[in-house]
N, CA, C and O atoms as a Tripos MOL2 file, in Angstrom:
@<TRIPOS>MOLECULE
protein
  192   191    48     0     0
PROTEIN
NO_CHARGES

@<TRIPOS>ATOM
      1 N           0.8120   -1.1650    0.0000 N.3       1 UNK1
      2 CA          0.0000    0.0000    0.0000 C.3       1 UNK1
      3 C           0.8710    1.2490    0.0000 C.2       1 UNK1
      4 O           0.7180    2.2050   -0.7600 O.2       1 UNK1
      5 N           1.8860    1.1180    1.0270 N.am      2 UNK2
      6 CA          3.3460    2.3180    0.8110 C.3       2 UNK2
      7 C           3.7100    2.6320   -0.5160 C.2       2 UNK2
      8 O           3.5650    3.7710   -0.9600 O.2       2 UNK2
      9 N           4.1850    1.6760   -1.1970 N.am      3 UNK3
     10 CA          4.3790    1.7890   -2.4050 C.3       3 UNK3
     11 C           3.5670    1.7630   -3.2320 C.2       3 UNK3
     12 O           4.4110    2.0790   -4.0690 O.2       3 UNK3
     13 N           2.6530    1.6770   -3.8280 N.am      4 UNK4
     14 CA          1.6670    2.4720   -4.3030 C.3       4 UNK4
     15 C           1.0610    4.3110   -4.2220 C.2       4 UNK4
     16 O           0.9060    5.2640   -4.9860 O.2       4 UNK4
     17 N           0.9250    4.0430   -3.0940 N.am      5 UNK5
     18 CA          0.8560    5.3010   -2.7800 C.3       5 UNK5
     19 C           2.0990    6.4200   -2.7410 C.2       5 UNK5
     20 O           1.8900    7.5060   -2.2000 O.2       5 UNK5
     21 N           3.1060    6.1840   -3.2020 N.am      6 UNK6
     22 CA          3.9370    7.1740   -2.9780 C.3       6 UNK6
     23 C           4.1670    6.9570   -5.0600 C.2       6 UNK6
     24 O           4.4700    7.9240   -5.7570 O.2       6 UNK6
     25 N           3.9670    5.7250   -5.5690 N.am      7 UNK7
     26 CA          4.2860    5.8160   -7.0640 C.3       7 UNK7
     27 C           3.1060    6.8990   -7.8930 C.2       7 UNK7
     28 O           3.0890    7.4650   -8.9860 O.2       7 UNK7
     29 N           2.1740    6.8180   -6.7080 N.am      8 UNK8
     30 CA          0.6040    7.6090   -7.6040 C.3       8 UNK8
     31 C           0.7140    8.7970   -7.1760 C.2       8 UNK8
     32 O          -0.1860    9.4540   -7.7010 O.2       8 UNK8
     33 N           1.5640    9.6630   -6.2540 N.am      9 UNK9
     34 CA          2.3950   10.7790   -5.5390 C.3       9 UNK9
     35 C           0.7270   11.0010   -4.6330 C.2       9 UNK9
     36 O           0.2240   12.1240   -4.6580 O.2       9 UNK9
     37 N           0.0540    9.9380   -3.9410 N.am     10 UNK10
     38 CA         -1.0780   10.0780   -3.0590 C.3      10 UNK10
     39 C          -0.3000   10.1600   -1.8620 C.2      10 UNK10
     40 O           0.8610    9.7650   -1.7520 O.2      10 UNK10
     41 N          -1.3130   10.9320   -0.5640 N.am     11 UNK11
     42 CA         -0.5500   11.6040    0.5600 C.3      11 UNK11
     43 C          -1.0210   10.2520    1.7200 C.2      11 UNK11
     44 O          -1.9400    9.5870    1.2410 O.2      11 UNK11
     45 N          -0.7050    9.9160    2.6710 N.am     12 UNK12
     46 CA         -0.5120    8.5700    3.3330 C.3      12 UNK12
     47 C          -0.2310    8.8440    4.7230 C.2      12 UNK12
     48 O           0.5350    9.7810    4.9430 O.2      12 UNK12
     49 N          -0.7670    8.1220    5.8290 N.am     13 UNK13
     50 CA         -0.4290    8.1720    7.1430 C.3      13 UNK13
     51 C          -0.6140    6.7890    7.2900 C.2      13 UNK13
     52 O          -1.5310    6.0650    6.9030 O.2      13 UNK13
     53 N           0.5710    6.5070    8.0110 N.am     14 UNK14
     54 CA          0.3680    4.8120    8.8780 C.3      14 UNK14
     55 C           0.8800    5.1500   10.4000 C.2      14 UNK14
     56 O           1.7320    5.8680   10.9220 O.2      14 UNK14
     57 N           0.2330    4.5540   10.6630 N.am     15 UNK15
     58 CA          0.3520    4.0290   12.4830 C.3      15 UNK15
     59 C           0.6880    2.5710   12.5900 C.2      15 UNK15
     60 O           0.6220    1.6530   11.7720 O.2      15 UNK15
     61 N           1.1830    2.6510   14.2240 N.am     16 UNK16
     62 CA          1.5300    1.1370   14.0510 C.3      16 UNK16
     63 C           0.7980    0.8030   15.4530 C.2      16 UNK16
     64 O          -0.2300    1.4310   15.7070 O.2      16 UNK16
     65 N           1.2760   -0.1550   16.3740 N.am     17 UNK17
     66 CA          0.3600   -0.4490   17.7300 C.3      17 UNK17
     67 C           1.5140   -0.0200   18.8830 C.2      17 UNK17
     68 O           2.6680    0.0300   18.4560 O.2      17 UNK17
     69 N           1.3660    0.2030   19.8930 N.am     18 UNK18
     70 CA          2.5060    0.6520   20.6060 C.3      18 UNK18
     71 C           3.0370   -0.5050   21.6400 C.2      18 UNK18
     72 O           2.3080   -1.4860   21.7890 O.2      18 UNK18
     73 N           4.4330   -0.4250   22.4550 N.am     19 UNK19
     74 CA          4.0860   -1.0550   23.5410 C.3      19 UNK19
     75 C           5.1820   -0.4000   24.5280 C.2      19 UNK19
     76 O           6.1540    0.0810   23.9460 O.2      19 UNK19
     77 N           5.1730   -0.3340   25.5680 N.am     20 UNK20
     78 CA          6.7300    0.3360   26.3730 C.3      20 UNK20
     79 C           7.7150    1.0230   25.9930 C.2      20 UNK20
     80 O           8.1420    2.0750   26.4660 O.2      20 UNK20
     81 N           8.1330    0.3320   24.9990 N.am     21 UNK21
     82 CA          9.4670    0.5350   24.7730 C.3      21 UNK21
     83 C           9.2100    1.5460   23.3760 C.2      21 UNK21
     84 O           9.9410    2.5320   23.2780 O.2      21 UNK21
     85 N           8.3360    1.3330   22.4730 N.am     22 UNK22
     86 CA          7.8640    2.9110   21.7000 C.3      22 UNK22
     87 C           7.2970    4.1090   22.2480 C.2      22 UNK22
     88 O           7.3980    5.2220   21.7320 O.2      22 UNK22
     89 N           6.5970    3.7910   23.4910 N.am     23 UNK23
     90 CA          5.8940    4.7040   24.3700 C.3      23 UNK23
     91 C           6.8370    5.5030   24.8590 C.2      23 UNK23
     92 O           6.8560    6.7340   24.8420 O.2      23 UNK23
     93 N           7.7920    4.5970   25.3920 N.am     24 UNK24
     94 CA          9.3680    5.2720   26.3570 C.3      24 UNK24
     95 C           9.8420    6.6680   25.1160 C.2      24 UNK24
     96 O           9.8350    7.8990   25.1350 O.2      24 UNK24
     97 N          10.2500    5.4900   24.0520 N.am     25 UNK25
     98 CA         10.7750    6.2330   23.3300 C.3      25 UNK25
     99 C           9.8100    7.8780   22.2920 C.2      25 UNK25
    100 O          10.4250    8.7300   21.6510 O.2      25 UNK25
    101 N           8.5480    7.8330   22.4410 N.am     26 UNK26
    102 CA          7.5320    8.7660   21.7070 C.3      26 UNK26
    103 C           7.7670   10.0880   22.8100 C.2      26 UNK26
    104 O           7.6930   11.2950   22.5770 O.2      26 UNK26
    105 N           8.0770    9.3700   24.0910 N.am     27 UNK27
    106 CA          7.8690   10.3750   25.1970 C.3      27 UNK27
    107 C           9.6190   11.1780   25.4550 C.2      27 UNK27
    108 O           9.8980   12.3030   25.8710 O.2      27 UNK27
    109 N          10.3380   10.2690   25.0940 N.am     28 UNK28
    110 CA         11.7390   10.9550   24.8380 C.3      28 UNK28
    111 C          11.9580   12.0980   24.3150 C.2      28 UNK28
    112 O          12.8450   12.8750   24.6670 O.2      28 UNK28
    113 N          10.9520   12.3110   23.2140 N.am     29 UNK29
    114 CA         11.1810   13.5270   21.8810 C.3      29 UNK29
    115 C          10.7730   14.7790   22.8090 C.2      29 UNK29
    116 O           9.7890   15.0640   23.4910 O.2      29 UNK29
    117 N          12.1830   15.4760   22.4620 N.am     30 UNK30
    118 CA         11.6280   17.0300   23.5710 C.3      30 UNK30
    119 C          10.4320   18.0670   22.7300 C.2      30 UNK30
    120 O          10.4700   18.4310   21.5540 O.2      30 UNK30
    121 N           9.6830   18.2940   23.4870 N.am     31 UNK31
    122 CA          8.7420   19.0350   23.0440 C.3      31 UNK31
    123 C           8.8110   19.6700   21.5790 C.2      31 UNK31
    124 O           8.1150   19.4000   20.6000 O.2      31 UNK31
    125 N           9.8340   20.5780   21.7080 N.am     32 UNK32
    126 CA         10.5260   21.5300   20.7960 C.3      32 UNK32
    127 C          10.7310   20.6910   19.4120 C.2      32 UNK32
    128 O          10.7750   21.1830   18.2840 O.2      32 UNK32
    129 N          10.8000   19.8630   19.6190 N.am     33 UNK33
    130 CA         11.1690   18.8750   18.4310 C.3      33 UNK33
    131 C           9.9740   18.3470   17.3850 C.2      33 UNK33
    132 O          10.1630   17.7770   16.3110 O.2      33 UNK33
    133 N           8.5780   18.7250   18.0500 N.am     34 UNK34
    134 CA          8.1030   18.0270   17.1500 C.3      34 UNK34
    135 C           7.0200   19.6710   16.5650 C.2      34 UNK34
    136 O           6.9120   20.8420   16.9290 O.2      34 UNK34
    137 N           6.4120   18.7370   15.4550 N.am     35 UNK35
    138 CA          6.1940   20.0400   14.2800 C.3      35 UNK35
    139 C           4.6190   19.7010   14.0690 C.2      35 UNK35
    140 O           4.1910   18.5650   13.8640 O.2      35 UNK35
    141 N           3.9130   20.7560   14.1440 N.am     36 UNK36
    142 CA          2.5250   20.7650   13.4400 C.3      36 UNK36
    143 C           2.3410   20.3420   11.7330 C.2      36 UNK36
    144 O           3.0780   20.7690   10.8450 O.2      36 UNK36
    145 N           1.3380   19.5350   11.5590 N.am     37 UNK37
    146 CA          1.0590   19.4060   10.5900 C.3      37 UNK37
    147 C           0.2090   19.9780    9.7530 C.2      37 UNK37
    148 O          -0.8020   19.8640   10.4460 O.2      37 UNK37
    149 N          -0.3200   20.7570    8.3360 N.am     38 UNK38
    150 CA         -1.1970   21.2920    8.2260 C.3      38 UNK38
    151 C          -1.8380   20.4700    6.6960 C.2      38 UNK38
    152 O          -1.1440   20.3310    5.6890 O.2      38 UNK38
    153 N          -2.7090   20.1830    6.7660 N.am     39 UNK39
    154 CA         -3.5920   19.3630    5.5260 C.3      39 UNK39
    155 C          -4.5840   20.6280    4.8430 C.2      39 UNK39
    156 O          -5.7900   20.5980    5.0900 O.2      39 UNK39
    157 N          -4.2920   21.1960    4.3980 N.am     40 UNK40
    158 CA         -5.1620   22.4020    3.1130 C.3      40 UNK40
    159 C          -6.0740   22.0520    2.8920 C.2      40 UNK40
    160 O          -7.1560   22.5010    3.2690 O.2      40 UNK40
    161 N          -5.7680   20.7430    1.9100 N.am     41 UNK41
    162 CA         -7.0550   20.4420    1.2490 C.3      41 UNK41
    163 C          -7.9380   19.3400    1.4830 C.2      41 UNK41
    164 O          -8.7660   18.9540    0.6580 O.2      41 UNK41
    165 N          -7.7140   18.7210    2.8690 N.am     42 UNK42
    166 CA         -8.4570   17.6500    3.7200 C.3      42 UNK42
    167 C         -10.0050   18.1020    3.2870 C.2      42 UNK42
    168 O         -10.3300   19.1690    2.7670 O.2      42 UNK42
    169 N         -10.8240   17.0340    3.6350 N.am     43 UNK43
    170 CA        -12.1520   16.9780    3.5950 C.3      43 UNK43
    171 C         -12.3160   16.2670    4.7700 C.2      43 UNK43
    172 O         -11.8730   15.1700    5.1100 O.2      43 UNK43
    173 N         -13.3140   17.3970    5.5660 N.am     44 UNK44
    174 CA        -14.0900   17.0680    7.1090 C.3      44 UNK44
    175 C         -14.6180   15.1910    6.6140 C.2      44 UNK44
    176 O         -14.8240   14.6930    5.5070 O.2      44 UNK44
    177 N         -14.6670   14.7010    7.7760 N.am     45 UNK45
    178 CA        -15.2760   13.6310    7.9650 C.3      45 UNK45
    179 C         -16.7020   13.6430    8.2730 C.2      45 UNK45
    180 O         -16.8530   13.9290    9.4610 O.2      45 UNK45
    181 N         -18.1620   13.3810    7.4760 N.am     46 UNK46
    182 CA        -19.1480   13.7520    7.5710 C.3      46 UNK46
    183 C         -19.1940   12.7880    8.7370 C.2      46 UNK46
    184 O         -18.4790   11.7950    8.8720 O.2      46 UNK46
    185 N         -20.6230   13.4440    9.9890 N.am     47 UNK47
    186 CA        -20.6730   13.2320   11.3610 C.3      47 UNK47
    187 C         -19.5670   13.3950   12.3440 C.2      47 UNK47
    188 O         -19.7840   13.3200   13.5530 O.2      47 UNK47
    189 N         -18.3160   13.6310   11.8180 N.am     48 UNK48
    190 CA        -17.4010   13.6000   13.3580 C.3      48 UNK48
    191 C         -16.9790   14.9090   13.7750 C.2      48 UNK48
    192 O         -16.3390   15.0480   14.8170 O.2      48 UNK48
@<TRIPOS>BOND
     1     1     2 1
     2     2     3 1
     3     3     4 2
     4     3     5 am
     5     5     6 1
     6     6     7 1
     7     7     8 2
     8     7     9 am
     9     9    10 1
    10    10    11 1
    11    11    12 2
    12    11    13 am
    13    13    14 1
    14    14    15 1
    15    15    16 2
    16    15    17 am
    17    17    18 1
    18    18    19 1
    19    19    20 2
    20    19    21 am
    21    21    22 1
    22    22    23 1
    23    23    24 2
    24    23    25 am
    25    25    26 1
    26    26    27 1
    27    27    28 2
    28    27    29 am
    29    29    30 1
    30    30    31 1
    31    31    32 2
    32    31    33 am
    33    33    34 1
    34    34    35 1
    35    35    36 2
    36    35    37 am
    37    37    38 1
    38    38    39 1
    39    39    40 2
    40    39    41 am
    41    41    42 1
    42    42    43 1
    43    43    44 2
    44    43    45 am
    45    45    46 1
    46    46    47 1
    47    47    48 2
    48    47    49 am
    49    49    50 1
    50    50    51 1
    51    51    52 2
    52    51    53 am
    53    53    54 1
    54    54    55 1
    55    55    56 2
    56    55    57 am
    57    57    58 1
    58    58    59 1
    59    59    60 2
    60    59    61 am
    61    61    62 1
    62    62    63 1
    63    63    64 2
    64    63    65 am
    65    65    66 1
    66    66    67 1
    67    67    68 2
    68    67    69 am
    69    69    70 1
    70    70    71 1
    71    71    72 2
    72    71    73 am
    73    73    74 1
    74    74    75 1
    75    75    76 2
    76    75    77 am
    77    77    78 1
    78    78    79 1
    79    79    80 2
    80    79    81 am
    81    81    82 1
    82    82    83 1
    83    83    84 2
    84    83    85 am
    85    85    86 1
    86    86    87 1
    87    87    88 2
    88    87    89 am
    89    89    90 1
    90    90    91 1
    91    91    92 2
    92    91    93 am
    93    93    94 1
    94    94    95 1
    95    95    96 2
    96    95    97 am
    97    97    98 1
    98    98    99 1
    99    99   100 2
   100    99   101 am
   101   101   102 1
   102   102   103 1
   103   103   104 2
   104   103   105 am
   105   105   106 1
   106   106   107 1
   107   107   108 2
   108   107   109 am
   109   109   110 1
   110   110   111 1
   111   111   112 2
   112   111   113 am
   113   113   114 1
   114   114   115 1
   115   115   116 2
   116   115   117 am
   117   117   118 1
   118   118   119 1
   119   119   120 2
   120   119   121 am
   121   121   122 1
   122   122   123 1
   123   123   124 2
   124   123   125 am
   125   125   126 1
   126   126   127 1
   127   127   128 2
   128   127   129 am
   129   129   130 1
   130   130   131 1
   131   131   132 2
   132   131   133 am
   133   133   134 1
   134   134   135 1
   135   135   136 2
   136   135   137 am
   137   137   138 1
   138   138   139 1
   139   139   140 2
   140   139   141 am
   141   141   142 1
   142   142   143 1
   143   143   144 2
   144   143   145 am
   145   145   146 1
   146   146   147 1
   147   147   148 2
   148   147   149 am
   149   149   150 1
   150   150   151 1
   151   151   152 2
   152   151   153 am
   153   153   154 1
   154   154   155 1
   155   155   156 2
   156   155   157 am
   157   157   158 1
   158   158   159 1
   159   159   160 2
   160   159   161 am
   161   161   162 1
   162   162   163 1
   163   163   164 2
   164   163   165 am
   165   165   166 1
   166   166   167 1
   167   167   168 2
   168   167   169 am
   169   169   170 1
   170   170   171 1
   171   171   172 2
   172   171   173 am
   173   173   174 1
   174   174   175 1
   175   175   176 2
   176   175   177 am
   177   177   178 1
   178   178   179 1
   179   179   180 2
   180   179   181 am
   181   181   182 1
   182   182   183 1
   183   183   184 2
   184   183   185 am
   185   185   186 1
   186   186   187 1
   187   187   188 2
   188   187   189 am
   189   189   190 1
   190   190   191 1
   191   191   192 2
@<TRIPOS>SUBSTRUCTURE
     1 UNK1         2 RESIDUE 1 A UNK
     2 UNK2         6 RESIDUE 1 A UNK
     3 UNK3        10 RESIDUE 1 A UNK
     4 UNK4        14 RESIDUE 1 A UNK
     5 UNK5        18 RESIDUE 1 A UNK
     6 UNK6        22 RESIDUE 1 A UNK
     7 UNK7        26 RESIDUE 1 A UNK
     8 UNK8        30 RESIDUE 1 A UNK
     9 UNK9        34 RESIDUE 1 A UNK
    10 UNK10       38 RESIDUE 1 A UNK
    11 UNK11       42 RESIDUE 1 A UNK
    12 UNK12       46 RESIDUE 1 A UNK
    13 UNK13       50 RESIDUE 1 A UNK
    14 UNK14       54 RESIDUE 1 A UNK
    15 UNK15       58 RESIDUE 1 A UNK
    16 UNK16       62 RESIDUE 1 A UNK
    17 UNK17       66 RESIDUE 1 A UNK
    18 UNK18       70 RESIDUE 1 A UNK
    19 UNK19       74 RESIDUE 1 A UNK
    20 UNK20       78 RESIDUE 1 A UNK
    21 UNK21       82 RESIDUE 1 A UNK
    22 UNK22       86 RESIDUE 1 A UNK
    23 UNK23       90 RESIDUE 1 A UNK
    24 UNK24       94 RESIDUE 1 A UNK
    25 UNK25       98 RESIDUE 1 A UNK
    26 UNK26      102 RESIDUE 1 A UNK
    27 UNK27      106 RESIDUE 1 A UNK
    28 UNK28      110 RESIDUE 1 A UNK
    29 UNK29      114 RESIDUE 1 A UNK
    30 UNK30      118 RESIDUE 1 A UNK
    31 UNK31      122 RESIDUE 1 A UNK
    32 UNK32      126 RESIDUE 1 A UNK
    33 UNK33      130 RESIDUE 1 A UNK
    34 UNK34      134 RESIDUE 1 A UNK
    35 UNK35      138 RESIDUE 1 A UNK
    36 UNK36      142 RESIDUE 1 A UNK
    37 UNK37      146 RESIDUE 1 A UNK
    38 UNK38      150 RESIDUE 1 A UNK
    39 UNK39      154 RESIDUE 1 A UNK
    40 UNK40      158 RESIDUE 1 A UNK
    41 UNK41      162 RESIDUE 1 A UNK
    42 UNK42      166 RESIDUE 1 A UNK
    43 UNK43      170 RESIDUE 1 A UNK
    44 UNK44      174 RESIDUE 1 A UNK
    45 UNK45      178 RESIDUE 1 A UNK
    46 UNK46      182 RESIDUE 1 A UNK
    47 UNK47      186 RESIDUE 1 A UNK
    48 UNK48      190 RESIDUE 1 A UNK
């Protein structure tokens, strides 16, 4: 699906499942470090 989506230049988010030791490490990242994202041309999710 990665590859696809990056050959059709479509925009993509994956997640994965967490456990301790990604948690440890998500919580490591100093504040300052991480960056807002902004989506322009998103479309609302009808009902949410």
């Amino acid at each position: 699906m990665i590859a696809a989506c990056r050959r059709s230049g479509a925009y993509s988010s994956v997640t994965t499942g967490t456990n301790p030791s990604i948690k440890q490490a998500v919580l490591s990242i100093p504040n300052e470090s991480w960056q807002q994202i902004s989506y322009p041309t998103a479309a609302p999710e009808p009902g949410a």
